[in-house]
N, CA and C atoms as a LAMMPS dump frame, in Angstrom:
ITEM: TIMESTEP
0
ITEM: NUMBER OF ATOMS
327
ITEM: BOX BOUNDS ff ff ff
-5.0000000000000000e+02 5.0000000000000000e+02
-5.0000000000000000e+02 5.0000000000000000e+02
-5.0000000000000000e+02 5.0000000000000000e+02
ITEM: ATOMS id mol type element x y z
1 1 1 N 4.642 13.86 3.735
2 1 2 C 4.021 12.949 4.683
3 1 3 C 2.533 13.221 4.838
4 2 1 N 1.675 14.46 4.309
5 2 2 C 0.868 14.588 5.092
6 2 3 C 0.012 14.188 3.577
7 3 1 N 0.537 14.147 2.512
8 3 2 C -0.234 14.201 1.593
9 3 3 C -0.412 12.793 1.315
10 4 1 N 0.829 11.66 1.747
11 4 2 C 1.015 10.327 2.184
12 4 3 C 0.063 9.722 3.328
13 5 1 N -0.527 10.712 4.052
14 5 2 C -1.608 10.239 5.644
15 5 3 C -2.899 10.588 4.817
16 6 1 N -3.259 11.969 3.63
17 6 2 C -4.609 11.985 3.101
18 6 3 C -4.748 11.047 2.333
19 7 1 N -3.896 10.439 1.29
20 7 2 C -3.808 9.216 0.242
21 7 3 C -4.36 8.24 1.076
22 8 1 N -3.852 7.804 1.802
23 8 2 C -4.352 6.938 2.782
24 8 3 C -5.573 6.807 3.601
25 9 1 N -5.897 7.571 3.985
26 9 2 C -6.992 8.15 4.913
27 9 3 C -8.008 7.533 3.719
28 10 1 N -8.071 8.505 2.166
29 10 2 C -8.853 8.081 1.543
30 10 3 C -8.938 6.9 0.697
31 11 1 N -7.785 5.996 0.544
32 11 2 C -7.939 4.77 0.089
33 11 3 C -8.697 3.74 1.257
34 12 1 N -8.327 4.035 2.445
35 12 2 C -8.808 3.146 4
36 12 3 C -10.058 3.129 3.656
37 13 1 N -10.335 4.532 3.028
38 13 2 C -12.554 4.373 3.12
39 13 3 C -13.38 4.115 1.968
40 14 1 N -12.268 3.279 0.982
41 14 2 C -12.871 3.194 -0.394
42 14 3 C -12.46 1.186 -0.295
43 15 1 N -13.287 0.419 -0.978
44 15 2 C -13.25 -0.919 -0.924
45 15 3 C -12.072 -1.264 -1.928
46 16 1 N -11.178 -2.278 -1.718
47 16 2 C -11.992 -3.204 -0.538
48 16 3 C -11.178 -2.872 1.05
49 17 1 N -10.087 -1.792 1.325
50 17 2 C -9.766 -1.639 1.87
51 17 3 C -10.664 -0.756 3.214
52 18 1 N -11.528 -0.87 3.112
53 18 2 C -12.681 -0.617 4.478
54 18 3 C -12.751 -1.567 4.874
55 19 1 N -13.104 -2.914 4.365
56 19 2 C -13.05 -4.093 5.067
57 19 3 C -12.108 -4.963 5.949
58 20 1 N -10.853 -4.16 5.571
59 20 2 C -9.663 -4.856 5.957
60 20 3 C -8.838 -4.624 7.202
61 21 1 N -9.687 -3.626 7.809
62 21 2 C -9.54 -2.908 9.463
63 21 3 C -7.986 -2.563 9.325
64 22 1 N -7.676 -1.726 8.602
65 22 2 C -6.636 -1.009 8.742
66 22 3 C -6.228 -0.346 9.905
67 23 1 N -4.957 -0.257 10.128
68 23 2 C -4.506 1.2 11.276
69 23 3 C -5.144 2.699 11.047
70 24 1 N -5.109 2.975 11.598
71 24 2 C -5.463 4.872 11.981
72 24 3 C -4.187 5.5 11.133
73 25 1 N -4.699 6.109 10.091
74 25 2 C -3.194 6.836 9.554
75 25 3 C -2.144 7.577 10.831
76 26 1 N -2.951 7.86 11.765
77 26 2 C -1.988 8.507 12.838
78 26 3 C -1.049 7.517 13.382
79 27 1 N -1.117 6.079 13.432
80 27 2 C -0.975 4.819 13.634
81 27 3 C 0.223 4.197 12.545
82 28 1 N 0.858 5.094 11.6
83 28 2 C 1.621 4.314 10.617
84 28 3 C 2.576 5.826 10.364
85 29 1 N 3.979 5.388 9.929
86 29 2 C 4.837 6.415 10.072
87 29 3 C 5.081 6.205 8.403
88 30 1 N 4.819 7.915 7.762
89 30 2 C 5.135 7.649 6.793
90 30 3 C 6.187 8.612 6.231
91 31 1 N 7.116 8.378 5.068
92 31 2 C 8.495 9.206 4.96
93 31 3 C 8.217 9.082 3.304
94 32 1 N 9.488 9.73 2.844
95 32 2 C 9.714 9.954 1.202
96 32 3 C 11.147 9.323 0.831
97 33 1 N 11.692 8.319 0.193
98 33 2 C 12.95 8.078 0.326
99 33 3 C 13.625 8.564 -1.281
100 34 1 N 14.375 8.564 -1.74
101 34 2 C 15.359 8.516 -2.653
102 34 3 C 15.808 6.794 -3.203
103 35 1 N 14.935 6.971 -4.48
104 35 2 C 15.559 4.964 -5.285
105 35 3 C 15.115 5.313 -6.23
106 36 1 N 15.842 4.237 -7.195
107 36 2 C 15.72 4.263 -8.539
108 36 3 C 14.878 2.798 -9.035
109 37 1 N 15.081 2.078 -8.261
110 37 2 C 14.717 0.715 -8.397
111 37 3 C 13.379 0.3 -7.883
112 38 1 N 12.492 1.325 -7.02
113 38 2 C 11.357 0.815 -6.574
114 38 3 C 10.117 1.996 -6.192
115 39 1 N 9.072 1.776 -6.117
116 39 2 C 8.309 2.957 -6.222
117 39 3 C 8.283 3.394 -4.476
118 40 1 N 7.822 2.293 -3.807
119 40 2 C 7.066 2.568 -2.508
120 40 3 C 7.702 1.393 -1.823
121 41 1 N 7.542 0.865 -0.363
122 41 2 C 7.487 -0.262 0.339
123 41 3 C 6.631 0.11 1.577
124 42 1 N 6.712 -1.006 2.162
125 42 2 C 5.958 -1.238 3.466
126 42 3 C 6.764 -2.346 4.579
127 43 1 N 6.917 -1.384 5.4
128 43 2 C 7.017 -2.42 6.421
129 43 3 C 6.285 -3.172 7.432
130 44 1 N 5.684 -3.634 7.997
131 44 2 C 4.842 -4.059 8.89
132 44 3 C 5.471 -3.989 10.211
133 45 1 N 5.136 -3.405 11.003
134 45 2 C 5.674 -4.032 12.682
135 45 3 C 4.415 -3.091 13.246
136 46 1 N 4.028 -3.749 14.08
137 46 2 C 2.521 -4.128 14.748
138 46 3 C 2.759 -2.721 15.975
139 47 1 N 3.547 -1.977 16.002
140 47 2 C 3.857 -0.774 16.814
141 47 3 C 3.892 0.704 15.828
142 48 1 N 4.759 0.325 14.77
143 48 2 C 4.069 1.439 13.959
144 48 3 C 4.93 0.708 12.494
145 49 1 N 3.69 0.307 11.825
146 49 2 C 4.204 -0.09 10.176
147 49 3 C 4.75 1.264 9.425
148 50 1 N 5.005 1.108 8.442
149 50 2 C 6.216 2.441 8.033
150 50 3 C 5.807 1.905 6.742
151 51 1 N 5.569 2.95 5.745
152 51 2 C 4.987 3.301 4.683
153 51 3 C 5.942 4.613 3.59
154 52 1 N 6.813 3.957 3.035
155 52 2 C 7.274 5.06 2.105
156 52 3 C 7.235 4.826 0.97
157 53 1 N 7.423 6.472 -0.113
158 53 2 C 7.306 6.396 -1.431
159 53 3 C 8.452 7.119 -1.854
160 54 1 N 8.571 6.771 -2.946
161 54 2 C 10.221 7.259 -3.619
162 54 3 C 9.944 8.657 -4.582
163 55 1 N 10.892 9.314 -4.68
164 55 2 C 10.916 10.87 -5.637
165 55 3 C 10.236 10.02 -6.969
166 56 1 N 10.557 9.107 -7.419
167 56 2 C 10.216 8.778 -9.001
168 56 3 C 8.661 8.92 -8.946
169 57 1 N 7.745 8.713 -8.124
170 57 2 C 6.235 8.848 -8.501
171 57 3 C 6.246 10.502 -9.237
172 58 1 N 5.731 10.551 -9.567
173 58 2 C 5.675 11.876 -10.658
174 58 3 C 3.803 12.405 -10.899
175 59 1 N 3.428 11.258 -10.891
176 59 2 C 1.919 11.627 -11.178
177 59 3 C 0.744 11.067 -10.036
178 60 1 N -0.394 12.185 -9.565
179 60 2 C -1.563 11.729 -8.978
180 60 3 C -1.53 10.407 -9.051
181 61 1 N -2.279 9.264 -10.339
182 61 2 C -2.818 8.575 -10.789
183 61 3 C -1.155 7.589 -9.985
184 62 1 N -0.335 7.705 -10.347
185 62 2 C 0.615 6.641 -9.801
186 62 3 C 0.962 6.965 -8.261
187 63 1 N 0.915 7.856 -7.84
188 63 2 C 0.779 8.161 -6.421
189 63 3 C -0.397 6.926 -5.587
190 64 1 N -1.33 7.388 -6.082
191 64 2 C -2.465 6.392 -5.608
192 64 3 C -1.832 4.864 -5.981
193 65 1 N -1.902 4.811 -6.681
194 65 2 C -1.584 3.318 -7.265
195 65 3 C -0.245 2.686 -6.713
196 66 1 N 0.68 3.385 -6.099
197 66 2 C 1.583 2.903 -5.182
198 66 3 C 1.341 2.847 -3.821
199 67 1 N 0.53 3.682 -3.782
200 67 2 C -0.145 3.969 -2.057
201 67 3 C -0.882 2.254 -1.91
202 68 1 N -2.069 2.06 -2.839
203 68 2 C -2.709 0.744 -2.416
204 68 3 C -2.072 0.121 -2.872
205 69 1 N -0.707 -0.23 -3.601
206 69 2 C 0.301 -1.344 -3.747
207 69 3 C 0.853 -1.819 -2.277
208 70 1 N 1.086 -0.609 -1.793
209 70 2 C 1.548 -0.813 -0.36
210 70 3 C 0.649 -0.999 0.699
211 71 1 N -0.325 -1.149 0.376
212 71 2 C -1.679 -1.169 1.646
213 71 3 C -2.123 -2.832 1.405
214 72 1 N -1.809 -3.365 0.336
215 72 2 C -1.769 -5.202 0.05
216 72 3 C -0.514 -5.584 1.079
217 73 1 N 0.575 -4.57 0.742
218 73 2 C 1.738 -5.715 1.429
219 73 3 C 1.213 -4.948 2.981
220 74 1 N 0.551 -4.261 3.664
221 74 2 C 0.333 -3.936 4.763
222 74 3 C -0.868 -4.594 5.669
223 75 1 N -1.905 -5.307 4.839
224 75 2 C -2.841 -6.05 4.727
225 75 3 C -2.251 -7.468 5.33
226 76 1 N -1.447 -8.038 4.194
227 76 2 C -0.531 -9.347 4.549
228 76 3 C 0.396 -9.683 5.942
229 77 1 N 1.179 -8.577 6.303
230 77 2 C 1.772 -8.291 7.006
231 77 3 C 0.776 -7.923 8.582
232 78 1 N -0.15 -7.744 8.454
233 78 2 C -1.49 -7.303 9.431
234 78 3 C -1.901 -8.614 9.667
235 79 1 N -2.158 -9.214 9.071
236 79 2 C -2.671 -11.018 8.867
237 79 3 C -1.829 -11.685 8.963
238 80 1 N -0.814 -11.71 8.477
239 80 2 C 0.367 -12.8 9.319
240 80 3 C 0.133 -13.861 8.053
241 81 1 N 0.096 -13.32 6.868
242 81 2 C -0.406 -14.513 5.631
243 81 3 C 1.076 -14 4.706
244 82 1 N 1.725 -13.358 5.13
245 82 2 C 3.162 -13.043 4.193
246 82 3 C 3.793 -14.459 3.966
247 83 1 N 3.959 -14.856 2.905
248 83 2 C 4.467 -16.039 2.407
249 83 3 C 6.208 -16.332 2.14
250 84 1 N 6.51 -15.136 2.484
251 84 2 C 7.893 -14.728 2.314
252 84 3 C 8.225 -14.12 1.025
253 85 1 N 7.49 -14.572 0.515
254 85 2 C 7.581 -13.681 -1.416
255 85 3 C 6.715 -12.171 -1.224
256 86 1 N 7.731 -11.236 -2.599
257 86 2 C 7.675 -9.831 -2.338
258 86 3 C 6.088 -10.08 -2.749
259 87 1 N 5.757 -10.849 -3.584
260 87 2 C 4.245 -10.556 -4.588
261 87 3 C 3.988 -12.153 -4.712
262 88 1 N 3.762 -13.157 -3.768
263 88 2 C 3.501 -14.224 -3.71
264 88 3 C 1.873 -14.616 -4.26
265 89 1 N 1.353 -15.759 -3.772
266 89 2 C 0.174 -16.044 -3.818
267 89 3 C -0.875 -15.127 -3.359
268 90 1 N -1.227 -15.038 -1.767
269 90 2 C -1.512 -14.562 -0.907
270 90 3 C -1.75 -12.227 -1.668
271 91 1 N -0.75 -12.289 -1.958
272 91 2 C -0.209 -10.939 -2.585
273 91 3 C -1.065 -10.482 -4.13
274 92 1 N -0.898 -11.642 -4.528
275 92 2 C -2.066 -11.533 -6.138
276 92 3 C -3.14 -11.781 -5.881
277 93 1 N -3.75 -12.623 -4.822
278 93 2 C -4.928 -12.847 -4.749
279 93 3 C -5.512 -11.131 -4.106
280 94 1 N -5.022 -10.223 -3.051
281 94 2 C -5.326 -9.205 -2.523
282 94 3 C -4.793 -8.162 -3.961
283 95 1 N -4.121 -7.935 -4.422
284 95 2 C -3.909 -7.028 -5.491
285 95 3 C -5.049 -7.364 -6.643
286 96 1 N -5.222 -8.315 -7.37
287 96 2 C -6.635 -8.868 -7.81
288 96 3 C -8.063 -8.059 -7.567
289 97 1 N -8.211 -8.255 -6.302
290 97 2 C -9.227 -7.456 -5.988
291 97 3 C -9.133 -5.993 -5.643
292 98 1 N -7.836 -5.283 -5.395
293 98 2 C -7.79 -3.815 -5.303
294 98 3 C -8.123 -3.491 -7.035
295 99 1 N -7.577 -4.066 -7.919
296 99 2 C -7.114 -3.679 -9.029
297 99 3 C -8.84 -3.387 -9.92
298 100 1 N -9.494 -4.655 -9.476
299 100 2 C -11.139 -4.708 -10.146
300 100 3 C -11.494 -3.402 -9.675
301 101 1 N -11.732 -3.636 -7.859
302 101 2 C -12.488 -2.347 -7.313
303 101 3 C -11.864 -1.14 -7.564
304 102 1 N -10.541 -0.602 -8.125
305 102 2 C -10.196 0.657 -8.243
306 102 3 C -10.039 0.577 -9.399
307 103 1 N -10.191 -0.199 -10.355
308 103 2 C -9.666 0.083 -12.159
309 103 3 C -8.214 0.393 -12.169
310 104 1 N -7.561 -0.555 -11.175
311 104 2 C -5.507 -0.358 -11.762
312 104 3 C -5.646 -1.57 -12.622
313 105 1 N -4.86 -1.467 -13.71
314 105 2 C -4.324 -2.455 -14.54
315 105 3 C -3.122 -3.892 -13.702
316 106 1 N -3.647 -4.854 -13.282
317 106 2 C -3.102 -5.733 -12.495
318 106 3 C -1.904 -5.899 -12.888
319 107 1 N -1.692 -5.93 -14.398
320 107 2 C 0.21 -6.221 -15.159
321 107 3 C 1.366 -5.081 -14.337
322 108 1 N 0.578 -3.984 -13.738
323 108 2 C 1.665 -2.882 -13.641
324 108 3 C 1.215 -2.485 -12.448
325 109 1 N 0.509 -3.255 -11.58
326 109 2 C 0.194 -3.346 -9.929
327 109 3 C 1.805 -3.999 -9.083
């Protein structure tokens, strides 16, 4: 969890996610779950959004890269622009621009 609140801390202060008035990492509850089928999720609820990542991340470089996967669907969910789709419109247009400003490959965002 705590290495889940520094990931964070330092994606919040790198663009474009400075702009996007995020919560206070103290402000979001974050855990480690057990799946085979998914890296990370996010939940949104406006009292404390909930932020987990699964045993399968294995590396730095995908650590990060699931962290701001989940800071788009936390973004959406903050804005009230969730379209009901996991990776809708709304979802590519914000992954789009994490992907330029951090150099992730958008196919595997």
């Amino acid at each position: 969890r705590e290495m889940m609140a520094s990931c964070y801390e330092l994606l919040s202060k790198m663009q474009p996610f400075n702009k996007w008035n995020l919560p206070h990492e103290s402000n979001i509850h974050f855990s480690h779950i057990r799946a085979n089928s998914f890296y990370g999720d996010c939940l949104y609820d406006k009292h404390k959004p909930r932020i987990r990542t699964t045993t399968r991340i294995k590396t730095l470089p995908m650590f990060l890269e699931t962290m701001a996967h989940e800071l788009v669907h936390l973004k959406q969910g903050m804005s009230g622009k969730d379209d009901g789709s996991e990776h809708g419109p709304e979802f590519r247009k914000l992954a789009k621009k994490v992907c330029r400003e951090l150099g992730f490959v958008y196919k595997k965002f």
